[in-house]
Every structure is written in structure tokens, then in C-alpha cells.
C-alpha positions as a Markdown table, in Angstrom:
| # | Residue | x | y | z |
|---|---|---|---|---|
| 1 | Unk | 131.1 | 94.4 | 34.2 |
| 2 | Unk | 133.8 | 94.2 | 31.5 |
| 3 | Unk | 133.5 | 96.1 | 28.3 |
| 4 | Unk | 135.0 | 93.0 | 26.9 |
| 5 | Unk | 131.8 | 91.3 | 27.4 |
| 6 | Unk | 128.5 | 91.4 | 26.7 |
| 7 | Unk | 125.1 | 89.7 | 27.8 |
| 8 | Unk | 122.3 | 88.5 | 25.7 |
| 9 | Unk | 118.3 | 87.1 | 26.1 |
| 10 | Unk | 116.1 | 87.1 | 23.6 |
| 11 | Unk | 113.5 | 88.4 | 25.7 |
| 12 | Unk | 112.4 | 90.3 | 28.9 |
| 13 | Unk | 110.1 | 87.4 | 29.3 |
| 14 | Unk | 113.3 | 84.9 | 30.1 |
| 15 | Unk | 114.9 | 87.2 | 32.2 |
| 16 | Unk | 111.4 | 88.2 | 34.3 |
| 17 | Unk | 113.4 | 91.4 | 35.4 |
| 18 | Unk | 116.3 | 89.3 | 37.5 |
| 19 | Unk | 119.2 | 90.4 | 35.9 |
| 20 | Unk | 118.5 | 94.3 | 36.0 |
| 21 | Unk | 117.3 | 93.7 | 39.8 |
| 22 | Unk | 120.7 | 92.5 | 39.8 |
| 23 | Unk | 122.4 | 95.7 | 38.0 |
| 24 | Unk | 122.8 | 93.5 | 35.6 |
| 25 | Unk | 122.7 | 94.9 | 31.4 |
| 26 | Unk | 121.2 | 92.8 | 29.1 |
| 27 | Unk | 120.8 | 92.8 | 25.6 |
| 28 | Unk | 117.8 | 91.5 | 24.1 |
| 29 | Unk | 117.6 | 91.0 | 20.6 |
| 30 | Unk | 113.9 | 89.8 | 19.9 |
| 31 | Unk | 112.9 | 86.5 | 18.6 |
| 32 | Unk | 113.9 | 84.9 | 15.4 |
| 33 | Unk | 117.2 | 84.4 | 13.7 |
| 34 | Unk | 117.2 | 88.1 | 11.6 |
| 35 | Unk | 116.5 | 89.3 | 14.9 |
| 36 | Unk | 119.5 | 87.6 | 17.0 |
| 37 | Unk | 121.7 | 88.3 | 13.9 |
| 38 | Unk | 121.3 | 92.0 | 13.8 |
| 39 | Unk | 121.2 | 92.4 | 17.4 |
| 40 | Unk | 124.6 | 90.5 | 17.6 |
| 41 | Unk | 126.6 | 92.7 | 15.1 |
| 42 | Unk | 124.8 | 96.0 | 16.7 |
| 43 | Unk | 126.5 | 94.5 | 20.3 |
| 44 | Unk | 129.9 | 94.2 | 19.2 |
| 45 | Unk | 129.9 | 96.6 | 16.6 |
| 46 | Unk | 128.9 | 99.2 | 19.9 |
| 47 | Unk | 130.6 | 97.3 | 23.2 |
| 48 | Unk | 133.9 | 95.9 | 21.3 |
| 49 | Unk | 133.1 | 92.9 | 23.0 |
| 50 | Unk | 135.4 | 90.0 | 22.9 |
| 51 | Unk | 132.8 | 87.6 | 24.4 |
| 52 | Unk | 129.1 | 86.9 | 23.7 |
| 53 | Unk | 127.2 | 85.2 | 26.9 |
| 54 | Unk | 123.9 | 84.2 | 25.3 |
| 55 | Unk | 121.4 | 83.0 | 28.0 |
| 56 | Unk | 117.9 | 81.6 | 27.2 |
| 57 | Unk | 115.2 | 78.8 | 26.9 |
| 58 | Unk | 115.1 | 75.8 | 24.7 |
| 59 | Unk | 112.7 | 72.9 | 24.1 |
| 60 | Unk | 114.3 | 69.6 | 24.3 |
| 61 | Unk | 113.3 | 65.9 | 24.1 |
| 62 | Unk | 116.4 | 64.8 | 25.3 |
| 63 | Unk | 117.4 | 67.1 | 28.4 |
| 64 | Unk | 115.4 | 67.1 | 31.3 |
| 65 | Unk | 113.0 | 70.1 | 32.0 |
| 66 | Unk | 114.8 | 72.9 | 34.4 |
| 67 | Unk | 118.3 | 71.7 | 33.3 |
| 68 | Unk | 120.7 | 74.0 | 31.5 |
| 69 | Unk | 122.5 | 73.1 | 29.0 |
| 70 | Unk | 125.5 | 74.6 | 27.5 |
| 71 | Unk | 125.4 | 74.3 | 24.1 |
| 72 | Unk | 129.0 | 73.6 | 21.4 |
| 73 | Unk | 127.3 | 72.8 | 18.4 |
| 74 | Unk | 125.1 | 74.9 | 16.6 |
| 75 | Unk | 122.4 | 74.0 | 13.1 |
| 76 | Unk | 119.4 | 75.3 | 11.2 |
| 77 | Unk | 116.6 | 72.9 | 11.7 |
| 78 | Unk | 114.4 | 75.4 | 9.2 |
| 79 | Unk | 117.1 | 75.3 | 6.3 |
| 80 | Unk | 116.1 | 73.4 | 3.9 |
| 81 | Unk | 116.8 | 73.6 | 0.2 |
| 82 | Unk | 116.7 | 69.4 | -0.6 |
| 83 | Unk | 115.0 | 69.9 | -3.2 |
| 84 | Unk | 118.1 | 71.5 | -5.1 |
| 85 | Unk | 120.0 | 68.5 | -3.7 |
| 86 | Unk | 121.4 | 70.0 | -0.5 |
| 87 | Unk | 121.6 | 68.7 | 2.7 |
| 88 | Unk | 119.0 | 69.6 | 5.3 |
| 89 | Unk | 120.8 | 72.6 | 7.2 |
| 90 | Unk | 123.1 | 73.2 | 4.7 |
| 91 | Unk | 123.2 | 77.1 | 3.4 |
| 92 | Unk | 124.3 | 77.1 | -0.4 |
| 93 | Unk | 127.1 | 78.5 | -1.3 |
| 94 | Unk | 127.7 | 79.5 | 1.9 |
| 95 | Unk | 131.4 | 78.8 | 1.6 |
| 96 | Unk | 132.6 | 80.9 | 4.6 |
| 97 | Unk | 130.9 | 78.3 | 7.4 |
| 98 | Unk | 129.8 | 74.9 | 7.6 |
| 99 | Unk | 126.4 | 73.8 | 8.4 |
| 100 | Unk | 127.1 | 72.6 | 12.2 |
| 101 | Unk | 129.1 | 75.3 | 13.8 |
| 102 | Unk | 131.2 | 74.5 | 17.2 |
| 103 | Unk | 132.0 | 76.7 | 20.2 |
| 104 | Unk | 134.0 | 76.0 | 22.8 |
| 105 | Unk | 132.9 | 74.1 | 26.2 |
| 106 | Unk | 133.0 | 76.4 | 29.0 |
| 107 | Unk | 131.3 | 75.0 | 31.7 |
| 108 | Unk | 132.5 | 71.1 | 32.4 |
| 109 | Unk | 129.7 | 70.6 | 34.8 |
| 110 | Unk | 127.1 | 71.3 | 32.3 |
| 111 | Unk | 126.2 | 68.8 | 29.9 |
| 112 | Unk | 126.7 | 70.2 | 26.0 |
| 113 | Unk | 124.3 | 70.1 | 23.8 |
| 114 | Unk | 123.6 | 70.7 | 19.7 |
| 115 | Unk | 121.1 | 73.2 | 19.5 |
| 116 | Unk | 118.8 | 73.3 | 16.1 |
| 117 | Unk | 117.3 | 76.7 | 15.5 |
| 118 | Unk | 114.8 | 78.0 | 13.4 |
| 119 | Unk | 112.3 | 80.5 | 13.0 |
| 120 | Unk | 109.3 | 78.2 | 14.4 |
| 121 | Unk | 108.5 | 77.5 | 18.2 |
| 122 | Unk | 109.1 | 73.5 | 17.3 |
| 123 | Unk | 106.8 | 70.6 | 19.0 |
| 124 | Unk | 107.7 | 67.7 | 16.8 |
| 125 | Unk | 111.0 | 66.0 | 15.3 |
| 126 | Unk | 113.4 | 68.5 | 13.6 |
| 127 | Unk | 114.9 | 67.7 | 10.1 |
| 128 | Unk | 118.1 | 68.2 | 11.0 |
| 129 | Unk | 120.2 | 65.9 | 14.2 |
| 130 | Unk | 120.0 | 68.3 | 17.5 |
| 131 | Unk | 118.9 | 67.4 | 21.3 |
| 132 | Unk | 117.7 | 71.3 | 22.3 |
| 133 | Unk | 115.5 | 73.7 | 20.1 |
| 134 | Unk | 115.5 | 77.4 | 19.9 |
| 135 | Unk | 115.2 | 80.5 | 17.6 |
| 136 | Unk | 118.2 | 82.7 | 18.1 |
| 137 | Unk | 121.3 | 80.4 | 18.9 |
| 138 | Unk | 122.5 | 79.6 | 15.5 |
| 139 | Unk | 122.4 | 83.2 | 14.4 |
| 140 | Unk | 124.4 | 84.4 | 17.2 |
| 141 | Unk | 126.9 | 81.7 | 16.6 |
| 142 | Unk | 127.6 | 82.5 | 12.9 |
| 143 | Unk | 127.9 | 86.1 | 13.4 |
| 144 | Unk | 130.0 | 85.6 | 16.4 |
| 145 | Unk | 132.1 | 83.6 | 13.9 |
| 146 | Unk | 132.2 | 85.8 | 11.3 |
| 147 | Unk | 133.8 | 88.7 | 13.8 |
| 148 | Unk | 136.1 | 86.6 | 15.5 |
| 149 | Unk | 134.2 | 86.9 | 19.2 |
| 150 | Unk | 133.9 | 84.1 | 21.7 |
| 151 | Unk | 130.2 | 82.8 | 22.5 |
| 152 | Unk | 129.1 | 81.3 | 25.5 |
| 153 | Unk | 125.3 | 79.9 | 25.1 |
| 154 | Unk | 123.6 | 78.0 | 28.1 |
| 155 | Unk | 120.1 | 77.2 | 27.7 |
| 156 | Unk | 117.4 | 76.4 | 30.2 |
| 157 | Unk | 114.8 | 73.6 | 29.1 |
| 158 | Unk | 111.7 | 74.8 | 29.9 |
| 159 | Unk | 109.8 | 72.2 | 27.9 |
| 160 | Unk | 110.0 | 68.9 | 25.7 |
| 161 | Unk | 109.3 | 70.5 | 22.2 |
| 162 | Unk | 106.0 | 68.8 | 22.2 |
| 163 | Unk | 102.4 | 69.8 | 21.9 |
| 164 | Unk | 102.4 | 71.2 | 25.7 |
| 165 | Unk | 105.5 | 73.1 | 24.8 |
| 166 | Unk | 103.8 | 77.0 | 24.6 |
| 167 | Unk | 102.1 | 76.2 | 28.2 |
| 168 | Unk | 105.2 | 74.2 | 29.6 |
| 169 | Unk | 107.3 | 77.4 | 28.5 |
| 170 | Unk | 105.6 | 80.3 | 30.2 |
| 171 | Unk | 105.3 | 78.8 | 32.7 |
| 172 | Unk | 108.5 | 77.6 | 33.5 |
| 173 | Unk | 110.6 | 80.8 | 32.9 |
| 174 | Unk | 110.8 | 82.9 | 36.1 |
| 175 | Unk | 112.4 | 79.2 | 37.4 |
| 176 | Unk | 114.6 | 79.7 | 34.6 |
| 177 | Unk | 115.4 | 82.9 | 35.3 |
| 178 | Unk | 116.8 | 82.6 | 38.6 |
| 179 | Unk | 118.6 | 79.6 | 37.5 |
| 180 | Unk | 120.1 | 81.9 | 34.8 |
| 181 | Unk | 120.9 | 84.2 | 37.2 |
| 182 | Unk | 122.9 | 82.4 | 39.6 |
| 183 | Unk | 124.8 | 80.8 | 37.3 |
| 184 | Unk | 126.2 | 84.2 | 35.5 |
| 185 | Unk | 126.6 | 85.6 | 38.8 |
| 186 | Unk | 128.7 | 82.9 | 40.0 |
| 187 | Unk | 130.9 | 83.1 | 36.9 |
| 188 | Unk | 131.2 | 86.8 | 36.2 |
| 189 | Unk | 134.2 | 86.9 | 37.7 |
| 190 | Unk | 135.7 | 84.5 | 35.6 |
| 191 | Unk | 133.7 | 86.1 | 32.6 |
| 192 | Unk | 135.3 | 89.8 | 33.1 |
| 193 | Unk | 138.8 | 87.8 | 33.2 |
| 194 | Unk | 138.7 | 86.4 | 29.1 |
């Protein structure tokens, strides 16, 4: 694999031990936005990558269960100072980047999504406009930003960010998993070559 790129999960759990079978490394960062954030920086602070591939689950009302998604736009569904007169998602003062962030499209088969994350497994309606929900994606996307290094996110929905959403998750993972899988592994070529 190319140093110029790295691979990251938040979990073992959404990986179910595919990728290493593979000889595959992958960089799991936990769950939660501090989490993904500090993970990130540590990744291309020690690889010098030039690309992020960020592979994972999402909950999503809108998508299909067992579809991945690759996802361009990027919010905080849990940032919410209104009562200070700020828009829901919006970081104050936070002059550096906007409250939606955008990646490039990679894959045109795929459809693109706008992923809201936050630091709760979400079952209802979030605050802010997004058709996937995770925990890690938007924290990954900022710092990406902020050092100048490409990321790639695709997401498998593994539920619809309802009330069945902690079963519908576990138990949909290892599918998600080898879905993962086959996608990177048809694309690392193409990955190693950015």
C-alpha cells in the first residue's frame, strides 16, 4: 500500500477482522468526534499521508439498509449554541471553516450523501439538514481540511436511525464489512495512484 495513503474505521467491530485477513492496515480511531479528530492528526502527522479513506457505518432514513454511500458534505448535528443566536451546526467563531464542509466525489456510481455527526448513536430527526448519521465523519473532514489532505468517506447503512437502530447495527456489520472490503480492494489500485 502507498505511504501516501492511509485507512480508517472507527472500530474493529465494522471491520469484523476482513481487512487484516486481507493484509490490509487499518487505523481505528474509537468512537466520537475527539476521538476521530486526534486519531486523524496522529495518521498524517506519522504516515505523511496525502489521502484519508474513511470507511464505516451510518444510520440513515433516507438510504436504503446495506447501501454505501459516499459521503461530500459533512455537519454537526450535536452543535448547537441557538441560544446565543447561532445557527444549529454552526461553530462560533470558528472563522477558519464553514459549518457544512465539502469533499470531493470519488466514486460516481455511489450515490453522495451529507452526513450529520455527533457524539450520540441518533434514532430520531437531527437538528441540522443530513440524509446519513454517524460519530466520526465530520471530525475527520475538518482536520483533513485543516492539513490540506484528501478524504474519501463511504459509509455502509446498517440501520434507519430509528428505535431498532442499536440491534439493526450489530447485526448488520460483518455484511458491511465485506461490502467495505471489496470495494477498497477493487479501488486500491487507483487509491495508491493520487
Amino acid at each position: 500500500m502507498n505511504a501516501d495513503v492511509a485507512l480508517m474505521m472507527a472500530l474493529p467491530n465494522e471491520s469484523k477482522g476482513l481487512f487484516e485477513q486481507a493484509g490490509i492496515e487499518v487505523h481505528y480511531s474509537g468512537i466520537g468526534k475527539i476521538n476521530a479528530a486526534f486519531k486523524a492528526f496522529e495518521v498524517i502527522q506519522k504516515t505523511g499521508c496525502k489521502t484519508l479513506i474513511n470507511l464505516g457505518s451510518a444510520g440513515s432514513s433516507h438510504f436504503n439498509t446495506h447501501s454505501l454511500v459516499e459521503v461530500t458534505t459533512f455537519v454537526q448535528r450535536d452543535m448547537d449554541v441557538s441560544p446565543l443566536g447561532f445557527a444549529v451546526g454552526v461553530t462560533p467563531m470558528d472563522e477558519h471553516l464553514p459549518a457544512e464542509i465539502h469533499t470531493p466525489a470519488y466514486f460516481e456510481y455511489l450515490p453522495k450523501g451529507i452526513c450529520g455527526t455527533g457524539d450520540s448513536f441518533e434514532t430520531g430527526v437531527p437538528k441540522v439538514h443530513c440524509n446519513l448519521v454517524d460519530m466520526e465523519g465530520y471530525a475527520l473532514a475538518k482536520v483533513c481540511q485543516k492539513l490540506g489532505v484528501r478524504l474519501i468517506s463511504v459509509k455502509y447503512i446498517t440501520d434507519g436511525a430509528d428505535d431498532t437502530a442499536h440491534l439493526d447495527w450489530e447485526d448488520n456489520l460483518l455484511i458491511g464489512a465485506q461490502k467495505l472490503l471489496a470495494l477498497y480492494q477493487a479501488n486500491i489500485a487507483n487509491f495508491s495512484q493520487m
